[in-house]
NUTORRO-725487 format. One record per residue (C-alpha): x, y, z; residue in one letter; chain. Coordinates in Angstrom, 3 decimals. Example, Ala and Ser with C-alpha at 12.3 -4.5 7.8 and 13.67 -1.06 7.14 Angstrom:
BEGIN
12.300  -4.500  7.800  A  A
13.670  -1.060  7.140  S  A
END
This chain:
BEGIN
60.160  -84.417  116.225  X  A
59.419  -80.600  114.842  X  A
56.468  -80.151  113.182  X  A
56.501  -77.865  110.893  X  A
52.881  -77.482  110.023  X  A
53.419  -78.110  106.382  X  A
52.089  -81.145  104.792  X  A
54.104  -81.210  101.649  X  A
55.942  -83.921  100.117  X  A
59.623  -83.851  100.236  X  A
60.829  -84.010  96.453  X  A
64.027  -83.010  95.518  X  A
63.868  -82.285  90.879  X  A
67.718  -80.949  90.697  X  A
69.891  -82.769  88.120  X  A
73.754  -83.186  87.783  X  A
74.560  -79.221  86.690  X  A
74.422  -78.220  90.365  X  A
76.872  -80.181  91.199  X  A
79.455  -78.206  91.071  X  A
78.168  -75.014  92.131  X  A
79.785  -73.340  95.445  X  A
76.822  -73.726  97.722  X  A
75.646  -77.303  96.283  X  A
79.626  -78.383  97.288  X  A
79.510  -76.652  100.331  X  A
76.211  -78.070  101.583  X  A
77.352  -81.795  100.466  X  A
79.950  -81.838  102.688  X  A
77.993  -80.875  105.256  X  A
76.161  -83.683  107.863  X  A
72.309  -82.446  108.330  X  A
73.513  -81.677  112.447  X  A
75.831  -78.991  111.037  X  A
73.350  -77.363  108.550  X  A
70.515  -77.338  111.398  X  A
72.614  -75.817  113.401  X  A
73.762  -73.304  110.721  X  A
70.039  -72.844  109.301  X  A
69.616  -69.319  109.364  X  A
73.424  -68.694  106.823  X  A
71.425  -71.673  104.849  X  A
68.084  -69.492  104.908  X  A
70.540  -66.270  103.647  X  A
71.853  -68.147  100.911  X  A
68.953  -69.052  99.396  X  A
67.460  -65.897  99.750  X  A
70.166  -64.335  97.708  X  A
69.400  -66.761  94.483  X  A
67.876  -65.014  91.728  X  A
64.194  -66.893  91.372  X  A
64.601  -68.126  88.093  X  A
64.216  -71.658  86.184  X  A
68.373  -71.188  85.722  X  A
68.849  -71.995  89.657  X  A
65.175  -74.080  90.140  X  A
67.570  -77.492  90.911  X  A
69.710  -75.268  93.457  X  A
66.590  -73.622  95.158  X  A
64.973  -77.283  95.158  X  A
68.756  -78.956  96.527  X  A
68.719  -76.080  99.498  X  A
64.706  -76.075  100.319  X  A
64.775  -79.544  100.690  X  A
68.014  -79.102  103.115  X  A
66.145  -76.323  105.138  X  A
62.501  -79.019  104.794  X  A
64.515  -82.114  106.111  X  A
66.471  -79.843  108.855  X  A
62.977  -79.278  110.277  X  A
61.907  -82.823  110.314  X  A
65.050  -84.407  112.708  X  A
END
């Protein structure tokens, strides 16, 4: 197991409007092998999000992707 040296608790707040955003339906059809082994395009994407409460449930949907991705 990878240890990320973070102790927080993975929570994921996002509702039903992300659902049909491009990188919530592209992630989704994803299995968590294939996003840890695409991690750093993940990383990217979330990068590029404007930090705003707007996109808080996609930035929460992806983080916990990238969190869980370093627990397996």
């Amino acid at each position: 197991m990878h240890d990320s040296g973070h102790d927080y608790a993975i929570n994921y707040v996002g509702g039903v409007e992300i659902l049909t955003h491009p990188l919530y339906v592209k992630r989704s059809a994803q299995t968590f092998k294939e996003i840890k082994a695409d991690l750093t395009d993940l990383k990217a994407e979330l990068e590029d999000i404007q930090a705003n409460m707007d996109n808080l449930a996609l930035v929460s949907y992806l983080s916990t992707l990238i969190r869980i991705s370093g627990l397996i």
